[in-house]
Backbone as numpy.savetxt, mean C-alpha at the origin, in Angstrom:
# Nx Ny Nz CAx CAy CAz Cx Cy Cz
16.20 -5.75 0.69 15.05 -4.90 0.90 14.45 -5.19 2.28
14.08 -4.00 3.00 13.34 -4.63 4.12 11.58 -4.17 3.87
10.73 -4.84 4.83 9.51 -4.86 4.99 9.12 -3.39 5.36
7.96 -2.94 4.87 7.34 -1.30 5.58 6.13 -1.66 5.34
5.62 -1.28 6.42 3.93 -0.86 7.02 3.83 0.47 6.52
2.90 1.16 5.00 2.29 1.97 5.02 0.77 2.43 5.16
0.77 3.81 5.54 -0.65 3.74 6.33 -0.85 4.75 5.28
-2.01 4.83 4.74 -2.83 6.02 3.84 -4.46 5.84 4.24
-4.84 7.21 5.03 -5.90 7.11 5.81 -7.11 8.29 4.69
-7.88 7.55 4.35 -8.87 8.62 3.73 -8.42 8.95 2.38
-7.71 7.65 1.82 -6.88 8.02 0.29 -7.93 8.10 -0.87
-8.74 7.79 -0.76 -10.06 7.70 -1.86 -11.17 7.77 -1.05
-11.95 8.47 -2.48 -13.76 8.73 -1.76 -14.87 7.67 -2.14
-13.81 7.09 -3.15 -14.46 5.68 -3.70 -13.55 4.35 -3.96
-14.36 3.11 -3.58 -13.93 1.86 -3.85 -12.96 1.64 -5.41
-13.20 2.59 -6.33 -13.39 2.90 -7.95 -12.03 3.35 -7.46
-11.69 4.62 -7.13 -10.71 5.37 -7.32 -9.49 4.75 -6.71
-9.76 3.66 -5.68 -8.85 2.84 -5.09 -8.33 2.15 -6.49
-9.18 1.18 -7.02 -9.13 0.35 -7.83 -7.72 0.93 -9.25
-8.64 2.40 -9.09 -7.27 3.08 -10.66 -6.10 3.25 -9.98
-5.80 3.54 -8.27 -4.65 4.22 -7.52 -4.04 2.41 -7.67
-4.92 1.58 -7.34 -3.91 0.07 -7.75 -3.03 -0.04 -8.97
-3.98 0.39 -9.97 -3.24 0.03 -11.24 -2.04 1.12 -11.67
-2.05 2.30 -11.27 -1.11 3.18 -11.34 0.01 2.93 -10.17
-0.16 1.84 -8.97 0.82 1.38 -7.93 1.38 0.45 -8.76
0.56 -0.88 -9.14 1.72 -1.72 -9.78 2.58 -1.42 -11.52
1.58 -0.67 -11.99 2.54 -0.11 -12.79 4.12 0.58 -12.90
3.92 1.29 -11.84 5.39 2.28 -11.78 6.25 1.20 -10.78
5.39 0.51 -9.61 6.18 -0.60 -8.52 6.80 -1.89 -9.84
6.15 -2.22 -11.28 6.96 -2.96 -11.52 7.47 -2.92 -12.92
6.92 -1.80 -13.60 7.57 -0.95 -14.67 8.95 -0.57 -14.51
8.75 0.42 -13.58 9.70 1.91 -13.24 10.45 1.43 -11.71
10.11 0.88 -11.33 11.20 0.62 -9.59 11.12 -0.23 -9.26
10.87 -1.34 -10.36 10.81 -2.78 -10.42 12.27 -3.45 -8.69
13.62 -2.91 -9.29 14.60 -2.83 -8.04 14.37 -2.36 -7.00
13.71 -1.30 -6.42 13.27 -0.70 -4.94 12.54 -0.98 -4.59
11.22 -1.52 -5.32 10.19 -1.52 -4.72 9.17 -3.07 -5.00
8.43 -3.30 -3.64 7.43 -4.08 -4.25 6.03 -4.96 -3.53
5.21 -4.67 -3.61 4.21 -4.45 -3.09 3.58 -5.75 -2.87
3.59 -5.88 -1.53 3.09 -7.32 -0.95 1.40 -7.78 -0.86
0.63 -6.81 0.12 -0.49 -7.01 -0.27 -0.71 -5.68 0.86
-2.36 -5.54 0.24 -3.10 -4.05 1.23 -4.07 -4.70 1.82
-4.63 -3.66 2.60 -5.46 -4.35 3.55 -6.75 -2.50 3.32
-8.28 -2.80 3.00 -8.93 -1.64 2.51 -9.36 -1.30 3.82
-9.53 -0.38 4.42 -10.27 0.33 5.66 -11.62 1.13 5.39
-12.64 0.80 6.62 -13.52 1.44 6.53 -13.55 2.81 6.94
-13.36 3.71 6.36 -12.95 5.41 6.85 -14.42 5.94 7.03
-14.63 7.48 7.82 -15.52 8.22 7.83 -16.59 8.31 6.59
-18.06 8.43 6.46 -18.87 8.46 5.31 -17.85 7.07 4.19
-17.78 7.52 3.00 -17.92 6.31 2.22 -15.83 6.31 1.58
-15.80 7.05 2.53 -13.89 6.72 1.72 -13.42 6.02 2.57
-11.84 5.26 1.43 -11.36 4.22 2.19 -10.06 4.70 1.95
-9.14 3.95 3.06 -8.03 4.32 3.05 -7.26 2.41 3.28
-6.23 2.66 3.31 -5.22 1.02 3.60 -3.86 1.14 4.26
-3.86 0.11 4.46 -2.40 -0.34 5.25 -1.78 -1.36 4.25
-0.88 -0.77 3.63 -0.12 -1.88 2.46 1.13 -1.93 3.62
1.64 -2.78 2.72 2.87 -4.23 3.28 3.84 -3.83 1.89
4.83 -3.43 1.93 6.04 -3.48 0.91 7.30 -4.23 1.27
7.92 -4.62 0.43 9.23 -4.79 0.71 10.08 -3.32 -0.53
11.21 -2.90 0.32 11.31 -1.38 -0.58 13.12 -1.59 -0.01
13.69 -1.01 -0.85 15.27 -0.25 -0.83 15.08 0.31 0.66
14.07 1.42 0.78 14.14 2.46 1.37 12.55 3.25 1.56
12.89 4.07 3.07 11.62 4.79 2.88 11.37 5.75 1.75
12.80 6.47 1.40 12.47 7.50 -0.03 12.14 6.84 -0.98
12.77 5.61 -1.05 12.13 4.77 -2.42 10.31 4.61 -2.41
9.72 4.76 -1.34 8.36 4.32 -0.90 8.00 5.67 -1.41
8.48 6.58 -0.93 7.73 8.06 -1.02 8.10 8.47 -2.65
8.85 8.08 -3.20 9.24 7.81 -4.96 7.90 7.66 -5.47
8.00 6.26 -5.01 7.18 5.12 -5.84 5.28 6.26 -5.62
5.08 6.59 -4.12 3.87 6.84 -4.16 3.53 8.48 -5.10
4.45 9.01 -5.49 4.69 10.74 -5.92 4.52 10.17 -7.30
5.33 9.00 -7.89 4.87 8.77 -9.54 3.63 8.03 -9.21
2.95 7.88 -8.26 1.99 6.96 -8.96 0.77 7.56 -8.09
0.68 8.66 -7.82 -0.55 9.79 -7.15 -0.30 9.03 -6.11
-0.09 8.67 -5.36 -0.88 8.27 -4.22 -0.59 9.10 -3.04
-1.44 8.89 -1.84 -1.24 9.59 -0.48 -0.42 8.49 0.61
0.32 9.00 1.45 1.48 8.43 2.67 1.52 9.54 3.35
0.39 8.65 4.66 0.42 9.41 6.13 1.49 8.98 7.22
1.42 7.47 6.88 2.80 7.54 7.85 3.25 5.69 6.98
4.81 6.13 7.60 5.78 4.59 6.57 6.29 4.01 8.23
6.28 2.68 8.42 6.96 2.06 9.45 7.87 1.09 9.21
9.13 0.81 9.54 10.06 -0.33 9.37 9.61 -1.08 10.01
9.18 -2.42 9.19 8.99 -3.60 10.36 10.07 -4.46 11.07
10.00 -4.71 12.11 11.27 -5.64 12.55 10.92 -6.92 13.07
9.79 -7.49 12.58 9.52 -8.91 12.66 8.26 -9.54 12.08
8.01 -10.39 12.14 6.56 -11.06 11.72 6.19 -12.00 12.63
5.18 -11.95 13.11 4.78 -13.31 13.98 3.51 -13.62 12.74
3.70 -14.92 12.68 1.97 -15.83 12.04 1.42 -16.25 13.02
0.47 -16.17 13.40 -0.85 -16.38 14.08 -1.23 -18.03 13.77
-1.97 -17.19 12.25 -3.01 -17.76 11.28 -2.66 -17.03 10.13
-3.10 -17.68 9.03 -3.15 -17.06 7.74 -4.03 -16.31 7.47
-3.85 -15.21 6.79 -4.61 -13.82 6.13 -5.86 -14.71 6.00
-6.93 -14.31 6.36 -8.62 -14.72 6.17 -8.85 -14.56 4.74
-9.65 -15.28 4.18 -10.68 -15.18 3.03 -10.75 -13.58 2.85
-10.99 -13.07 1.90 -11.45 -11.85 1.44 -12.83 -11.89 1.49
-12.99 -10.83 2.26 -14.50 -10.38 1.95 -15.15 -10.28 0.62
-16.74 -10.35 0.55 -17.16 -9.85 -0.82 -16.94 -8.60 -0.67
-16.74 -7.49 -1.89 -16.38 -6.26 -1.72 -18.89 -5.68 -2.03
């Protein structure tokens, strides 16, 4: 499997609706395409007025497998990127309070 940068910009109008689009991601990512797919971690964005959108991290078969996975499980994909490396810095920061 390789690594993909997906971007979904303005995917929810609420923190809430993120929260159900999670549980309907890892459901079908480890129900249903448990083999193609699998979801590393997201990152929430502050979008226009009060919606948020993210940049998730997968490891996937494939980009169609990505665009699979997001069609069973509602979600929106504005754009998918192959990654071709990782540099560490530093480690992912503390989570904010939400």
């Amino acid at each position: 499997m390789d690594t993909y940068v997906i971007l979904r910009r303005e995917g929810w109008r609420t923190p809430a609706e993120l929260q159900e689009a999670a549980g309907r991601s890892t459901q079908v990512g480890d129900e249903e395409m448990s083999d193609d797919i699998r979801w590393i971690r997201s990152y929430v964005l502050e979008e226009d007025g009060n919606a948020v959108g993210t940049v998730c991290i997968y490891q996937a078969s494939s980009p169609e497998a990505i665009r699979e996975h997001a069609d069973r499980a509602d979600l929106p994909v504005d754009e998918i990127v192959r990654v071709a490396d990782t540099v560490i810095v530093r480690p992912d920061p503390e989570a904010a309070a939400a």
